[in-house]
KERO-136638 format. One record per atom (N, C-alpha, C): atom name; x, y, z; residue number from 1. Coordinates in nm, 3 decimals. Layout:
# KERO-136638
<'CA',<X,Y,Z>,NUM>
...
END
This chain:
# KERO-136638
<'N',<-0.889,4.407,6.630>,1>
<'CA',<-1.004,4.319,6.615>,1>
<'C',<-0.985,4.233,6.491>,1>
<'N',<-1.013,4.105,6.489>,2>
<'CA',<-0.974,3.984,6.362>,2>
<'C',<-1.150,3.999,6.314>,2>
<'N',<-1.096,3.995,6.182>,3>
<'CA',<-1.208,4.023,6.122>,3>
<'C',<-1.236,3.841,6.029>,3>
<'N',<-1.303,3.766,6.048>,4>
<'CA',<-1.359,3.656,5.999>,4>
<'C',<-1.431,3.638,5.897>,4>
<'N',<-1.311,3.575,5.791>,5>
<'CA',<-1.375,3.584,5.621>,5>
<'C',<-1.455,3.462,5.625>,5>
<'N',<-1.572,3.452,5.549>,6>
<'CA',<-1.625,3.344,5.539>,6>
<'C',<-1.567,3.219,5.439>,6>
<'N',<-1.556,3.105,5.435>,7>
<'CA',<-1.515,3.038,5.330>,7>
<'C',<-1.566,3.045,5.220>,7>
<'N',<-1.515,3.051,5.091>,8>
<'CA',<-1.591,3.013,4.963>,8>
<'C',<-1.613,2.864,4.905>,8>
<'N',<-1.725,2.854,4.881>,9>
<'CA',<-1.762,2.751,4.809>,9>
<'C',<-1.656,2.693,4.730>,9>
<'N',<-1.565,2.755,4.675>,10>
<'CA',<-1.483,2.717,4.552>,10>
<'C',<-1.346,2.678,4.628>,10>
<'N',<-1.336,2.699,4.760>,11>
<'CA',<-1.255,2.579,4.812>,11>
<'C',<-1.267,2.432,4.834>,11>
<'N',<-1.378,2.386,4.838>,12>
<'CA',<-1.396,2.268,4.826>,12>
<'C',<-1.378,2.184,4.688>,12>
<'N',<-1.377,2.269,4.588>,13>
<'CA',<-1.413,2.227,4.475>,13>
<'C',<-1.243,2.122,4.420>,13>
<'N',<-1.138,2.201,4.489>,14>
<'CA',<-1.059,2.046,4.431>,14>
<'C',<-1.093,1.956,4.492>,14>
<'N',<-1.110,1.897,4.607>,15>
<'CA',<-1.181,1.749,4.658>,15>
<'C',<-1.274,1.714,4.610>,15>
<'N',<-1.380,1.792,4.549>,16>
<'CA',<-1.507,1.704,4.481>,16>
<'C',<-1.448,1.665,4.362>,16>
<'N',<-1.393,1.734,4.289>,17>
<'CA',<-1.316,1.711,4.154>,17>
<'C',<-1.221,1.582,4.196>,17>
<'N',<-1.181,1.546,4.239>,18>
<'CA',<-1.073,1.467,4.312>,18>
<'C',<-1.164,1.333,4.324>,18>
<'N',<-1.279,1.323,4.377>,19>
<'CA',<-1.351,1.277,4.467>,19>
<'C',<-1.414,1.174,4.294>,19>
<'N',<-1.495,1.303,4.283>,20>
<'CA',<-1.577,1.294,4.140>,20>
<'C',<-1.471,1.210,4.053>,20>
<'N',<-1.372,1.232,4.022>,21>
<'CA',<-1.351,1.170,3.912>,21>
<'C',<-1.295,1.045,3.927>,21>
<'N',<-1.257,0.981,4.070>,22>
<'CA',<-1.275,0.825,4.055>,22>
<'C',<-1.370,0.798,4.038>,22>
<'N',<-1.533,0.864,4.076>,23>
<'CA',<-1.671,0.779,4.057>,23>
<'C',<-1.708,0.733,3.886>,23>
<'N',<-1.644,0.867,3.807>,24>
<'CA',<-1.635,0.815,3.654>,24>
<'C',<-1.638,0.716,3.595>,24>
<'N',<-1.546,0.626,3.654>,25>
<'CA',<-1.453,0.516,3.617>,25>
<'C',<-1.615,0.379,3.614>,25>
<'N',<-1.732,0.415,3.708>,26>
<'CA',<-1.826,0.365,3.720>,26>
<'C',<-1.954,0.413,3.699>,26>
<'N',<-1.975,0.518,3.657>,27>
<'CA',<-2.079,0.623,3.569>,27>
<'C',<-2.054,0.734,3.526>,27>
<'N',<-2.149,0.746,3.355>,28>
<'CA',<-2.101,0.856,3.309>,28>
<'C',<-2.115,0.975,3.328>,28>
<'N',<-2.167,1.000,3.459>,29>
<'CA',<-2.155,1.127,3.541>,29>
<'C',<-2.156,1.140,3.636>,29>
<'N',<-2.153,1.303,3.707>,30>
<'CA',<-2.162,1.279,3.834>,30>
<'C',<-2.218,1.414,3.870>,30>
<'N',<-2.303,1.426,4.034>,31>
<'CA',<-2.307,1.525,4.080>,31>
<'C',<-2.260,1.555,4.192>,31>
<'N',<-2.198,1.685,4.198>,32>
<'CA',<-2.119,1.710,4.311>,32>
<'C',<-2.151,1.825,4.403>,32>
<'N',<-2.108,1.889,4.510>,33>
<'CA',<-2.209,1.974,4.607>,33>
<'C',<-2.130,1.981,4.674>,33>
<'N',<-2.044,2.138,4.684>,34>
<'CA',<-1.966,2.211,4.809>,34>
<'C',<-2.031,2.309,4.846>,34>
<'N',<-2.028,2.350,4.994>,35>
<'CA',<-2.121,2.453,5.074>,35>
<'C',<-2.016,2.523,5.180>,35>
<'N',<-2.014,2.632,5.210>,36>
<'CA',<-1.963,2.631,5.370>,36>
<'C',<-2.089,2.698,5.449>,36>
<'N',<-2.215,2.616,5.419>,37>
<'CA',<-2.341,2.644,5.475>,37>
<'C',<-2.436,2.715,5.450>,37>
<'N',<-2.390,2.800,5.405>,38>
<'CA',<-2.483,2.938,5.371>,38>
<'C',<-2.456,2.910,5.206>,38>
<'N',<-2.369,2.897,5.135>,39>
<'CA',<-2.360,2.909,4.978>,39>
<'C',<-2.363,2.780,4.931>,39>
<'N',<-2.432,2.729,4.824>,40>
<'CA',<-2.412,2.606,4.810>,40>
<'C',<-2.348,2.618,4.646>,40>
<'N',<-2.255,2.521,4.647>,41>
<'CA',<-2.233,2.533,4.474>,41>
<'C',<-2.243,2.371,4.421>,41>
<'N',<-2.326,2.352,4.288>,42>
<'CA',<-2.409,2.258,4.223>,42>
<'C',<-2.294,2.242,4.173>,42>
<'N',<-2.178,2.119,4.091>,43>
<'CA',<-2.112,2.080,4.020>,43>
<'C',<-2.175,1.947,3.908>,43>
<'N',<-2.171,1.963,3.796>,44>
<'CA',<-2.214,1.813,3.768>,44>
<'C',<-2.076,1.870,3.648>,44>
<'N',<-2.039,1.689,3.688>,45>
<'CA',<-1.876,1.625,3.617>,45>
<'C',<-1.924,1.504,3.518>,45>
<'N',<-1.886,1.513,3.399>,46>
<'CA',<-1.890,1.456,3.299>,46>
<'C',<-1.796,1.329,3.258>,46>
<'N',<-1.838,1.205,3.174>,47>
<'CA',<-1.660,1.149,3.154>,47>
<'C',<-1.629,1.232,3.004>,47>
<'N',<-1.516,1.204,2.997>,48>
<'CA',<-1.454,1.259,2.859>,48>
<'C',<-1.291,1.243,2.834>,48>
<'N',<-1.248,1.316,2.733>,49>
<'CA',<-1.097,1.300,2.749>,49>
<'C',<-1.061,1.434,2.713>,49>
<'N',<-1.042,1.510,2.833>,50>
<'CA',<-1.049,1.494,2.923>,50>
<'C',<-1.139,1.499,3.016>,50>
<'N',<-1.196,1.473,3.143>,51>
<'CA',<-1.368,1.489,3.176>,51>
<'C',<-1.395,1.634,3.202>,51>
<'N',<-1.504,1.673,3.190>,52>
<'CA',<-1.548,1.810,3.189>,52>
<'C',<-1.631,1.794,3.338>,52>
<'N',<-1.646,1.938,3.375>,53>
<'CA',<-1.724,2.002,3.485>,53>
<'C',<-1.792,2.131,3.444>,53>
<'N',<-1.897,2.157,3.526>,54>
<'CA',<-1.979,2.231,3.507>,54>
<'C',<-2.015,2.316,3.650>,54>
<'N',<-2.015,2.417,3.685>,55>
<'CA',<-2.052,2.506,3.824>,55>
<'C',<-2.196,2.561,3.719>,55>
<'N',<-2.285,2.467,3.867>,56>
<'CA',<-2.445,2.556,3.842>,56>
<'C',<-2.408,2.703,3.927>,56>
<'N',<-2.501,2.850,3.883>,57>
<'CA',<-2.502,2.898,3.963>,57>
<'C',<-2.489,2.851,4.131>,57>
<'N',<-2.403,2.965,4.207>,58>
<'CA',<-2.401,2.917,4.345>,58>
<'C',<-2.574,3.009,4.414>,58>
<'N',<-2.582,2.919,4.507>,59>
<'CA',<-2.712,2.964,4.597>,59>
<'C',<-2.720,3.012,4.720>,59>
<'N',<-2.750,3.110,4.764>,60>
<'CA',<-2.707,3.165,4.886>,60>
<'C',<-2.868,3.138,4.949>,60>
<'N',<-2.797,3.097,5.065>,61>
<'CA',<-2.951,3.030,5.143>,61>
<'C',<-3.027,3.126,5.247>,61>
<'N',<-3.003,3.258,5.212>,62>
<'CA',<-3.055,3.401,5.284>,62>
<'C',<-3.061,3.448,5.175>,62>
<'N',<-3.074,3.417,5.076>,63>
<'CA',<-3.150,3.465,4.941>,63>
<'C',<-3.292,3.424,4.935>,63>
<'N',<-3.404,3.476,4.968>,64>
<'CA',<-3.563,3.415,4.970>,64>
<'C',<-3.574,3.343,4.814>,64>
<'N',<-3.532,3.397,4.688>,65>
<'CA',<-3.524,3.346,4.548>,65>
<'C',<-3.441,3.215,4.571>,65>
<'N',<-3.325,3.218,4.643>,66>
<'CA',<-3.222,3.095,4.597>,66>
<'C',<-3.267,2.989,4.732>,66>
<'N',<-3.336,3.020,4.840>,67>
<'CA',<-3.366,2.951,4.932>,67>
<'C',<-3.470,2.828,4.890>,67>
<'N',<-3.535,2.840,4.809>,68>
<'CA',<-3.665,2.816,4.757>,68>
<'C',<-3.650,2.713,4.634>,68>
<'N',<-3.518,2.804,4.552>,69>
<'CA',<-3.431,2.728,4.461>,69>
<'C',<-3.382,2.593,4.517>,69>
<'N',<-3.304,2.601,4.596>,70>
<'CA',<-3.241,2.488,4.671>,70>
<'C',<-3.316,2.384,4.746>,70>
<'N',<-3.420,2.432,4.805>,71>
<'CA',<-3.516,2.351,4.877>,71>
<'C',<-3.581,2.245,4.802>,71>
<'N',<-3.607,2.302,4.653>,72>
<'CA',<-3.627,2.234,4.526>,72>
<'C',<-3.558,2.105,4.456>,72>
<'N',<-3.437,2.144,4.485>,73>
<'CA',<-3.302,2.039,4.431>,73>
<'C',<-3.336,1.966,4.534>,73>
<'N',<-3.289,2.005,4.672>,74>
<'CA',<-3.279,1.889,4.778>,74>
<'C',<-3.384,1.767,4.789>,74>
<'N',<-3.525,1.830,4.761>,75>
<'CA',<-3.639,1.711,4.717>,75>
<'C',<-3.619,1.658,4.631>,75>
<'N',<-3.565,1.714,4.491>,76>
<'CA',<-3.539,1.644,4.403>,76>
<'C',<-3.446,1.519,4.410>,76>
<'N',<-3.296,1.550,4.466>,77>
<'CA',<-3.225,1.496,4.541>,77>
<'C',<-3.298,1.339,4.637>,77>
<'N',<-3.379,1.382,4.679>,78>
<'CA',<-3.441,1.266,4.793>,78>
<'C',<-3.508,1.201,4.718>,78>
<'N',<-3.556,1.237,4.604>,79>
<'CA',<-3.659,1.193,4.525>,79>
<'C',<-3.596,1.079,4.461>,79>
<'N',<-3.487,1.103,4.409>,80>
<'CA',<-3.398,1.042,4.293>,80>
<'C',<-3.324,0.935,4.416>,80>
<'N',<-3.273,0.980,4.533>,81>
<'CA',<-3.277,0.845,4.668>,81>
<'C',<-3.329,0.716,4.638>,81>
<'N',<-3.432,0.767,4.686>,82>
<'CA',<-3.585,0.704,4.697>,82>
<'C',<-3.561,0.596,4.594>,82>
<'N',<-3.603,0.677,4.467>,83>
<'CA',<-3.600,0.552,4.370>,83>
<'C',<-3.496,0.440,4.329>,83>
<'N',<-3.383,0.528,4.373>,84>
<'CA',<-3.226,0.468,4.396>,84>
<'C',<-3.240,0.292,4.453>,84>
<'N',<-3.296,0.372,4.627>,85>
<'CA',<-3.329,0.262,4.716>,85>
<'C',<-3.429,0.156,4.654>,85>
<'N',<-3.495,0.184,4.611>,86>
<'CA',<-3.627,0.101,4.589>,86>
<'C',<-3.597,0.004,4.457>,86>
<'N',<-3.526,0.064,4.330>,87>
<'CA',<-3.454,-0.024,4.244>,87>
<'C',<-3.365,-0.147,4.323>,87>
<'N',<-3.282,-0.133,4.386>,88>
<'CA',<-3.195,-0.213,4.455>,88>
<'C',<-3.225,-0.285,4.496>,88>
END
């Protein structure tokens, strides 16, 4: 019987890093966000020499505490959209 590991969050994390640090070049930060659905991990990337990163706690979304957590960001997230759009 094959037993099916779930992915970790922290595989994604060289492509956002990758990703993230051309956006530098055009603000002095950034936020970044790998999941494989169930875990989400918060990155915010800095400029610098060399640029820094940061892992927020990761959030597991069958956590009732971290579900609630996240639901939080994501409005926040839309929120900060919003005003994005509406400046423009």
């Amino acid at each position: 019987m094959q037993r099916i590991t779930p992915i970790s969050t922290s595989e994604g994390l060289p492509q956002l890093l990758t990703y993230s640090y051309t956006r530098l070049e055009y603000q002095n930060s950034v936020w970044g966000l790998t999941t494989n659905g169930i875990n989400y991990q918060f990155v915010y990337i800095q400029q610098g020499h060399p640029p820094t990163y940061h892992l927020l706690p990761e959030l597991n979304l069958f956590r009732p505490e971290h579900s609630v957590e996240l639901l939080q960001v994501m409005k926040a997230i839309c929120k900060l959209s919003e005003l994005n759009i509406v400046q423009e």
